[in-house]
C-alpha positions in Angstrom: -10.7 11.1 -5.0 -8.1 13.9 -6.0 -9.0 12.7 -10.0 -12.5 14.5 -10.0 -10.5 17.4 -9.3 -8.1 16.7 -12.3 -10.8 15.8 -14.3 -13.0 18.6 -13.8 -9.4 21.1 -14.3 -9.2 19.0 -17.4 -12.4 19.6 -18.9 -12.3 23.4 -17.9 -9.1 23.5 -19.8 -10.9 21.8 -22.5 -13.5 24.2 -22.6 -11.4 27.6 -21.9 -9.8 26.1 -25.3 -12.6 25.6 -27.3 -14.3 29.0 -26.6 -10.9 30.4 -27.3 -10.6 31.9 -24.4 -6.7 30.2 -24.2 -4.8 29.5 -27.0 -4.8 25.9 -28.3 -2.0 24.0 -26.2 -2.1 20.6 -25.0 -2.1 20.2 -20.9 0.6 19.2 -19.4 1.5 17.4 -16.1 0.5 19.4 -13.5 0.1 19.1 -9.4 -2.5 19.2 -7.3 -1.5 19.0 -3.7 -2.7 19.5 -0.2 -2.7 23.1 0.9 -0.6 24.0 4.4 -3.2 26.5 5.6 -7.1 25.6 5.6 -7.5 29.2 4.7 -5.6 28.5 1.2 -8.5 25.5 0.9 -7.9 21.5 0.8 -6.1 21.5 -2.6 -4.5 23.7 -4.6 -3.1 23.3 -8.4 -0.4 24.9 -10.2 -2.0 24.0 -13.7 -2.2 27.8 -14.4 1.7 28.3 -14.0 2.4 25.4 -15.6 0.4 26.0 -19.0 1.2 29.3 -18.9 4.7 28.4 -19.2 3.7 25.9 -22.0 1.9 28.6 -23.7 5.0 31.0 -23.5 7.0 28.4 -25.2 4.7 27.6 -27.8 4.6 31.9 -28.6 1.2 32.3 -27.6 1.8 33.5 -23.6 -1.2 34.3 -21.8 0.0 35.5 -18.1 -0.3 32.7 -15.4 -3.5 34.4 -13.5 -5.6 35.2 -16.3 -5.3 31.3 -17.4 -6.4 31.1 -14.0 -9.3 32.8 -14.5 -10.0 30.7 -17.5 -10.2 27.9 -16.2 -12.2 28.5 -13.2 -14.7 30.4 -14.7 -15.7 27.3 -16.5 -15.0 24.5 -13.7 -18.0 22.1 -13.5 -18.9 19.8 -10.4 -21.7 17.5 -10.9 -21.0 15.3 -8.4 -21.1 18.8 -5.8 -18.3 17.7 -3.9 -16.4 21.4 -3.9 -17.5 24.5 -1.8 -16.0 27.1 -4.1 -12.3 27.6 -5.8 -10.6 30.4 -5.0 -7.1 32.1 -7.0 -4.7 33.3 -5.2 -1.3 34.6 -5.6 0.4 34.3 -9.0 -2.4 31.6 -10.0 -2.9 29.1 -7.9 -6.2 27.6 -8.0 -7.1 26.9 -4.6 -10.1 24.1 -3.4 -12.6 24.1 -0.9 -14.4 20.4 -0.6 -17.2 20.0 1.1 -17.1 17.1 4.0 -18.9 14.9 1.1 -15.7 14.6 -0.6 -14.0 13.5 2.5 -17.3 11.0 2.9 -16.1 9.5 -0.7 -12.7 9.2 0.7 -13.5 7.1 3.8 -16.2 4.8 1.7 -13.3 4.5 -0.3 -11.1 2.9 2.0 -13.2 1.1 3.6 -14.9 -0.6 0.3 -11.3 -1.1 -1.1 -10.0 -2.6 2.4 -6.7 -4.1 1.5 -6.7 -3.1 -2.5 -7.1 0.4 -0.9 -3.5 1.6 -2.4 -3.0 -0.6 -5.1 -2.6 0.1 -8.6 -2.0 -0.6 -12.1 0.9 1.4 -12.4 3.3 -1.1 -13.8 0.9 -2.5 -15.9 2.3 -5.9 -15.8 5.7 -5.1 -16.4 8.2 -8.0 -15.8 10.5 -7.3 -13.1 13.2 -9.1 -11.2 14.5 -7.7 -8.0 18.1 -9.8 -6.8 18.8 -8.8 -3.0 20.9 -10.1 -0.4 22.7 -12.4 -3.1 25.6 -12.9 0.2 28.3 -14.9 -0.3 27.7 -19.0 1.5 30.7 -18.6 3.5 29.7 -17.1 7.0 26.6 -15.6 9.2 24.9 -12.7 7.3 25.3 -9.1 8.7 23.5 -6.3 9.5 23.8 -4.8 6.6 22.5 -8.1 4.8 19.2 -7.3 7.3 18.8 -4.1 5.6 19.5 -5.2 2.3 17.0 -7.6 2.8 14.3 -5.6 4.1 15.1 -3.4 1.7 14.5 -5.7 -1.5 11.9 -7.5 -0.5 9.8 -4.2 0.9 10.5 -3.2 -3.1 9.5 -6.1 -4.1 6.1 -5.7 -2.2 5.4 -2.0 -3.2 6.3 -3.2 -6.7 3.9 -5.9 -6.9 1.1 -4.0 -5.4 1.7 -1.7 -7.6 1.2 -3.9 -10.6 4.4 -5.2 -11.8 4.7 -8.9 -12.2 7.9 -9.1 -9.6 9.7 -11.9 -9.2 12.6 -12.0 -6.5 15.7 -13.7 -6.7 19.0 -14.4 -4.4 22.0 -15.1 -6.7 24.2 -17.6 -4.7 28.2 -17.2 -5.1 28.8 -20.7 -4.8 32.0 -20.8 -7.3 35.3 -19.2 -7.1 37.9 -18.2 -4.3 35.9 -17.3 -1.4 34.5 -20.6 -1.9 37.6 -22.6 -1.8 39.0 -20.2 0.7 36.1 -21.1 3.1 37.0 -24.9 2.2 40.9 -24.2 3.6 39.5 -22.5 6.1 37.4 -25.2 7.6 39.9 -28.0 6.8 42.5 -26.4 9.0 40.3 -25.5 11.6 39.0 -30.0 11.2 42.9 -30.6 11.5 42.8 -28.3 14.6 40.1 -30.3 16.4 41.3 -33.9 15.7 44.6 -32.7 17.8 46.9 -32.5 14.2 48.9 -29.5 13.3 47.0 -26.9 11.2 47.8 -24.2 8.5 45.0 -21.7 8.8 45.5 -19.3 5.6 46.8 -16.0 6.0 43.3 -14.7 5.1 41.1 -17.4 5.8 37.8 -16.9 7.3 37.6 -16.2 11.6 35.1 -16.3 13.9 33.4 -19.3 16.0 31.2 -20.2 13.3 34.4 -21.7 11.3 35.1 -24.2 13.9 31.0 -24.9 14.7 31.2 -26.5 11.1 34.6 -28.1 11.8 33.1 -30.0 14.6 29.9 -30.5 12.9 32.0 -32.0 9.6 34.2 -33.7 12.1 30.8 -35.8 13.5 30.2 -37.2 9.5 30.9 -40.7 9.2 33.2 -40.1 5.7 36.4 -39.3 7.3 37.7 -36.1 5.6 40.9 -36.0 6.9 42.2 -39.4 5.0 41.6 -37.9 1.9 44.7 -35.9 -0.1 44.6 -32.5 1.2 43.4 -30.8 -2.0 40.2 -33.2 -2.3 39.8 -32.3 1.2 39.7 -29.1 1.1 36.7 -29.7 -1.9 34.6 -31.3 0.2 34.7 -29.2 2.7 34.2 -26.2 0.7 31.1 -27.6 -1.0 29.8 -29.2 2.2 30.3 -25.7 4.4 29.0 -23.6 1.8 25.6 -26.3 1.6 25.4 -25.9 5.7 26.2 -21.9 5.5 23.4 -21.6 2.5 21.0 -23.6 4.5 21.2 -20.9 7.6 21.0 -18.2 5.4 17.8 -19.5 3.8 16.6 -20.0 7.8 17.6 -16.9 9.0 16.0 -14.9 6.1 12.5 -16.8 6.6 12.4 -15.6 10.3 12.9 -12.5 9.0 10.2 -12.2 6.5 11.8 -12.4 3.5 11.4 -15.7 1.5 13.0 -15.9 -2.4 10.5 -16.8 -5.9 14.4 -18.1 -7.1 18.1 -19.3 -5.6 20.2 -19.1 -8.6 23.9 -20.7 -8.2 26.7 -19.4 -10.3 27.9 -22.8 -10.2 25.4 -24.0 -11.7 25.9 -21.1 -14.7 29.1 -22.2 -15.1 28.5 -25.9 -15.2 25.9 -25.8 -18.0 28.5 -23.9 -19.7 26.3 -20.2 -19.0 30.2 -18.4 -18.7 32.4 -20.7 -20.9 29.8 -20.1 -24.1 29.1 -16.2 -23.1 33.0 -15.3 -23.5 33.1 -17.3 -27.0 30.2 -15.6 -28.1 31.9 -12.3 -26.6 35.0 -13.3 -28.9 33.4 -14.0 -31.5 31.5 -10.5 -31.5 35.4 -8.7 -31.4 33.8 -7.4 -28.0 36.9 -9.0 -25.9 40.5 -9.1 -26.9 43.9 -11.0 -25.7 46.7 -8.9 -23.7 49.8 -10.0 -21.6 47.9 -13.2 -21.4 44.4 -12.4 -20.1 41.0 -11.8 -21.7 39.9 -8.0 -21.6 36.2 -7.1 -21.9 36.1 -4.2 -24.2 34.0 -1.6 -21.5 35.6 1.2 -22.1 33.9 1.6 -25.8 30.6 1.3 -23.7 31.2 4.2 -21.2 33.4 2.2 -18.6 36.5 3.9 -17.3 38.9 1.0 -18.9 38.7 -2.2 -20.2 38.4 -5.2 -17.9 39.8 -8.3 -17.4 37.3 -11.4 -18.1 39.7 -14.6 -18.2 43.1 -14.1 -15.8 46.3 -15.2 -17.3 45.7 -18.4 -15.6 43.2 -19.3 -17.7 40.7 -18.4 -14.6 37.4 -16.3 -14.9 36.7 -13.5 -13.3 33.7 -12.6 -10.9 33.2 -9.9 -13.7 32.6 -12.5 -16.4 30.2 -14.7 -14.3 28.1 -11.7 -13.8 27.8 -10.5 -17.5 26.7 -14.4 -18.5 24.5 -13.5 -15.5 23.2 -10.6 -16.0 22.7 -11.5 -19.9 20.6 -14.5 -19.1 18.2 -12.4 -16.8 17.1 -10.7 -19.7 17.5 -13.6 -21.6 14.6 -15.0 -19.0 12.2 -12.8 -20.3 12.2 -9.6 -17.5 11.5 -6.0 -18.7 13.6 -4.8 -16.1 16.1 -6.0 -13.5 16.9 -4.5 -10.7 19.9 -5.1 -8.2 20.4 -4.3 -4.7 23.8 -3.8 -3.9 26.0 -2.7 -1.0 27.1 1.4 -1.5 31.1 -0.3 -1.0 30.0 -1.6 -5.3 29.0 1.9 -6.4 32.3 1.3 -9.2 31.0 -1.8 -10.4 27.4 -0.4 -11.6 29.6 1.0 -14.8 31.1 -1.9 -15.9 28.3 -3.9 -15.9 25.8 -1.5 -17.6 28.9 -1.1 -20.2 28.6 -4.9 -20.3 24.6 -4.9 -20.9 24.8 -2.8 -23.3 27.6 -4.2 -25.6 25.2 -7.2 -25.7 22.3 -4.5 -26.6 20.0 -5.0 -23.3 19.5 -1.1 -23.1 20.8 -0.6 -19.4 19.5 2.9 -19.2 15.8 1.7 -19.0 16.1 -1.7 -18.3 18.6 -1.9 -15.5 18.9 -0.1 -12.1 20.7 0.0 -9.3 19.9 0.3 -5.6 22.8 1.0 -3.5 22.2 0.6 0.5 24.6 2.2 2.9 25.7 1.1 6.2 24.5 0.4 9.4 26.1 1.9 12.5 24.9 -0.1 15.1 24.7 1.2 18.5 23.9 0.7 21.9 22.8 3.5 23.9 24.3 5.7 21.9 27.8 4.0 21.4 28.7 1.4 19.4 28.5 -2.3 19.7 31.5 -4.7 19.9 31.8 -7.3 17.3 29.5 -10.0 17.7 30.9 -13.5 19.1 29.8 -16.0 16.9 31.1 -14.1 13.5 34.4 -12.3 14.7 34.6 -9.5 12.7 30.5 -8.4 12.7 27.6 -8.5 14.3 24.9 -11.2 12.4 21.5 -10.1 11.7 20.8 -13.5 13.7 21.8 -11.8 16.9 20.1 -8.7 16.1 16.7 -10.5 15.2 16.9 -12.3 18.8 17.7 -9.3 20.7 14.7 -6.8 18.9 13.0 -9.2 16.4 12.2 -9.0 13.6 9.4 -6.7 13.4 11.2 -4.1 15.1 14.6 -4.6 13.0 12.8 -4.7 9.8 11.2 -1.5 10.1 14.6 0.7 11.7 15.9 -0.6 8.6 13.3 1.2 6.4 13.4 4.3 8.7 15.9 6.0 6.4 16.2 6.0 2.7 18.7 3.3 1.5 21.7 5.8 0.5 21.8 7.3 3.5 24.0 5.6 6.3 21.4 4.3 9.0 22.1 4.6 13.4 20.9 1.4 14.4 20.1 1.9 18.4 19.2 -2.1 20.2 18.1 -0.1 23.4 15.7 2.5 21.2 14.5 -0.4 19.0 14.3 -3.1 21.7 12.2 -0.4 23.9 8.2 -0.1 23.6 8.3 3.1 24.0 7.3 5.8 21.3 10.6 6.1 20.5 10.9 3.0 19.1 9.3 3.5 15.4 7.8 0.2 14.6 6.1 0.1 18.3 4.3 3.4 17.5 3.1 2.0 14.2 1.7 -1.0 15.8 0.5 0.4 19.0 -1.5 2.6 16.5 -3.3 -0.4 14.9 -4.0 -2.0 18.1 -5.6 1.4 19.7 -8.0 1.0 16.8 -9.2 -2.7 17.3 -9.6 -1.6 21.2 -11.9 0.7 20.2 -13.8 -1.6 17.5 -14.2 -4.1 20.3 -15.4 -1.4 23.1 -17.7 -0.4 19.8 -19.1 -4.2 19.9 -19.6 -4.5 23.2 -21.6 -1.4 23.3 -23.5 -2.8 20.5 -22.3 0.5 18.2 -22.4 -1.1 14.8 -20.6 0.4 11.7 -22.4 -0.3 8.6 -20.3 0.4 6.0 -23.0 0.4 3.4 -24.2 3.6 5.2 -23.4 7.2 3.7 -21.0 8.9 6.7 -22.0 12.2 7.5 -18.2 13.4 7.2 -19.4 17.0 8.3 -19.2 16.1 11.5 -15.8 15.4 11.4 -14.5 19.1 12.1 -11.8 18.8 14.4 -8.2 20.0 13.0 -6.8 16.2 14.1 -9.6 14.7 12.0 -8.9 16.7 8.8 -5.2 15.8 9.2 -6.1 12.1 9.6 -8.9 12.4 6.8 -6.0 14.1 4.4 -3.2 12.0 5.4 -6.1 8.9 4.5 -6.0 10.0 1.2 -2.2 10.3 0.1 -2.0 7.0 0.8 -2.0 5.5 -3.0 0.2 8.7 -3.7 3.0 7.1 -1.5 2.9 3.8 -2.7 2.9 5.0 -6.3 6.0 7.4 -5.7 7.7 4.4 -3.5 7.4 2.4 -6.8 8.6 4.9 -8.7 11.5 6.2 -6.9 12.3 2.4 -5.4 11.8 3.9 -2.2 10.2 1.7 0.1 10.9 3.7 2.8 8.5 6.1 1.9 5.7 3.6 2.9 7.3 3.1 6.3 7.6 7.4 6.9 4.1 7.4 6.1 3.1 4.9 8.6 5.6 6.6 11.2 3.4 10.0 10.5 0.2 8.0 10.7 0.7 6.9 14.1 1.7 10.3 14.7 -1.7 11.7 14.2 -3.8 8.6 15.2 -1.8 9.0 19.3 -3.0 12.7 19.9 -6.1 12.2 18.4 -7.0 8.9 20.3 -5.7 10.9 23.5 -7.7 14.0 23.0 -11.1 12.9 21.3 -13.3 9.9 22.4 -14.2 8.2 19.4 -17.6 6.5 21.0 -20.3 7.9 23.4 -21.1 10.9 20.9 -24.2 11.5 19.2 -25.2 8.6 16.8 -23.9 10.6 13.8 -20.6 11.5 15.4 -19.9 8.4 17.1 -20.1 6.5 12.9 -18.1 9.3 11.9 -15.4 9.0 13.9 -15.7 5.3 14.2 -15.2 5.1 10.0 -12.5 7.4 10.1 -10.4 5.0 12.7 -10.8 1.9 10.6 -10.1 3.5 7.7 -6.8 4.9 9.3 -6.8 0.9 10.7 -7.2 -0.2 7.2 -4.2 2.1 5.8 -2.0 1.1 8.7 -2.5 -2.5 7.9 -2.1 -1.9 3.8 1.6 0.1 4.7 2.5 -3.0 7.7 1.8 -5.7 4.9 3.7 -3.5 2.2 7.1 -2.9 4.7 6.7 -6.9 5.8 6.0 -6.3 9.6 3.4 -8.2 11.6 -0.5 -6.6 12.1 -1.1 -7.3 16.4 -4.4 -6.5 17.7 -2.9 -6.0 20.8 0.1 -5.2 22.4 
């Protein structure tokens, strides 16, 4: 509804032009925002401070208030949805709607239901979004959960925001930690069929190591018969298979499901690595030294050059991720975006150095979002390491002690570079406290009332105009206001990849909604009252259900 407001400022300016009452400049961006104070109006632009300063720099300065005055003095409102406009201060043009406009709003999203939100803004942009992307050799963590709820809440305020997303996990099926996980599991085999064992010096722990030694142990091929190195390759590929196969389980009871799994095996078995580092020589872009291969990064903006082949003829993690990240784009995406642990801040260099020696434009095309840690605590202090892993808690354990409804949206409580205080006995309680309860305890308010509303036989048409002038109470013009930034969050969580705007928006929602609920009755009004209010609950029911589906949390009618 706010863009009758810009287009009626835009026309003015239009017409202040024209009559040559301001000097001929174009418009540029300018905000138009929800005032603090009703006695400042509903909205208020800064479009005269911002021309004005456009007009300065273009030599033709005309002070901030008289442009002001221009431009209101030939505002138009057919649709007679303002009251008046007011100047104030320096030049801000203030706006006082009449409850028509806020009539429009609710009609809005009601009709909408759940497009209400949803946009065009990427225009069909082809996006990837890799998240999670943990290694196959042990339980993920918590700070795989809020990676996770991360990436695939971006994914969701991405696509309803009209990108064409696709989101990906990148397995790390090849390399050391793969063959270290396959040592690790063969000693701990040897252990349970009574031989000596040599666990490595930095082999994997926890209980989960020995779960899949007696699990191998059970398989009618006898492992143990084989030479030790053959071994220790089947039990590397078979623990990483098992390992991958709860990952993909634990994720799904957590919400998050994956378009694409893409192995780096795989990539290096069709030759994806192998024919990316010829083609790198080839180019001059890599070059020999005490008997490695040496990226050339450093000519790209990297701090130094970096090793791609190790002197024993191995490649590095490095390399698989520039053949990697080269076929992504090679796939056809307009942008790719990776969610990474805040511990790889020093690696985002190297590989935009990478991207664009191979002339993939990194700047635009390529982004990074870095999550920090998770402190988990309970009651306040924190929690010992969880059994199963050893060394961590796994977001397994979390889900069953809080679910997943109520871990996924602590997750999204803070924005991702900020480190996150994860409390079980604040999240676990249904209380308000607990953020995700208040959401939800919101929605389900609102169906209580729909069905008292039915069983009283009070009917909402929502064909029929709503008299929004009856909606005068302060908590209803904060609900009514807060109805209508709704799109603006989405579109600036899309933006900024900041999903966790959607989930402060819902946590303010429900922070309205509670009071209101507690100190207005919604039914046994007047006829006109009782519609009033009733649409302005759904419609806060409807936004509430648009931001749940966007942050991937359930919708209960009841609780």
């Amino acid at each position: 509804m706010k863009d009758t407001i810009f287009g009626a400022i835009a026309r003015a300016v239009s017409s202040a032009r024209d009559a040559g009452a301001l000097p001929a400049v174009g418009l540029p961006a300018f905000d138009l925002t929800e005032t603090k104070s009703e006695a400042h109006g509903d909205f208020s632009a800064n479009v005269a401070m911002i021309l004005a300063a456009a007009l300065k720099a273009a030599g033709t300065p005309v002070p901030p208030r008289k442009v002001a005055e221009a431009i209101v003095a030939r505002l138009s409102d057919p649709e007679g949805l303002v009251e008046r406009v007011e100047i104030a201060g320096p030049g801000f043009v203030n706006f006082f709607v009449k409850p028509a406009f806020w009539g429009r709003v609710l009609a809005r999203v009601l009709e909408a239901g759940p497009d209400f939100g949803r946009s065009n803004l990427g225009k069909g942009e082809k996006v990837q979004v890799e998240f999670v992307s943990a290694n196959p050799t042990g339980p993920l963590h918590v700070g795989h959960g809020r990676g996770a709820a991360v990436g695939d809440s971006l994914a969701r305020v991405l696509a309803f925001s009209g990108f064409d997303v696709q989101k990906e996990f990148y397995i790390n099926d090849s390399g050391r930690q793969i063959r270290l996980l396959g040592r690790s599991v063969y000693a701990r085999l040897q252990e349970a069929s009574g031989q000596k064992a040599d666990f490595p010096e930095d082999g994997y722990q926890g209980e989960y190591v020995k779960d899949l030694a007696r699990d191998l142990k059970a398989e009618p091929e006898t492992i143990l018969d084989l030479p030790r190195e053959e071994a220790e390759g089947k039990c590397a590929r078979w623990a990483a298979d098992r390992m991958l196969a709860e990952i993909r389980e634990v994720l799904a009871a957590f919400g998050v499901t994956f378009d694409n799994w893409y192995s780096e095996q795989a990539l290096a078995d069709r030759g994806g690595v192998s024919g990316m580092l010829e083609s790198l020589k080839a180019r001059g872009l890599v070059y020999e030294a005490d008997g490695a291969w040496w990226f050339r990064t450093s000519d790209f903006g990297d701090e130094k050059d970096r090793v791609v082949v190790r002197a024993t003829g191995e490649t590095t993690y490095f390399a698989s991720d520039i053949a990697y990240h080269d076929e992504k784009f090679r796939r056809g995406f307009d942008r790719v975006i990776d969610v990474w642990g805040a511990d790889h801040h020093g690696y985002i260099p190297r590989v935009k150095a990478a991207l664009d020696a191979l002339g993939h434009d990194p700047k635009n095309r390529f982004q990074v979002v870095l999550i920090k840690l998770v402190n988990l605590l309970r009651g306040g202090a924190p929690v010992s390491m969880g059994k199963r892993a050893g060394t961590f808690v796994t977001l397994s354990e979390v889900m069953e002690e809080v679910g997943a409804d109520a871990a996924r949206f602590t997750f999204l409580t803070r924005q991702h570079e900020s480190p996150l205080d994860f409390d079980l006995d604040v999240v676990r309680a249904q209380s308000a406290e607990n953020p995700v309860y208040y959401v939800q305890y919101a929605h389900a308010r609102i169906c209580s009332i729909e069905a008292k509303a039915a069983e009283r036989c009070v009917a909402f048409d929502p064909g029929t105009p709503v008299d929004a002038g009856k909606l005068t109470e302060p908590e209803e013009k904060r609900l009514l206001r807060q109805l209508l930034t709704f799109p603006e969050v989405v579109a600036g969580a899309a933006r900024g990849l900041e999903p966790h705007r959607v989930a402060t928006f819902l946590m303010e929602t429900a922070g309205l909604l509670h009071p209101y609920y507690n100190k207005h009755r919604v039914l046994d009004q007047d006829e006109a009252t009782t519609r009033a209010r009733l649409a302005l609950v759904l419609a806060v029911r409807q936004v509430i259900r648009n931001g749940l589906s966007l942050v991937g949390v359930s919708i209960p009618d009841s609780m």
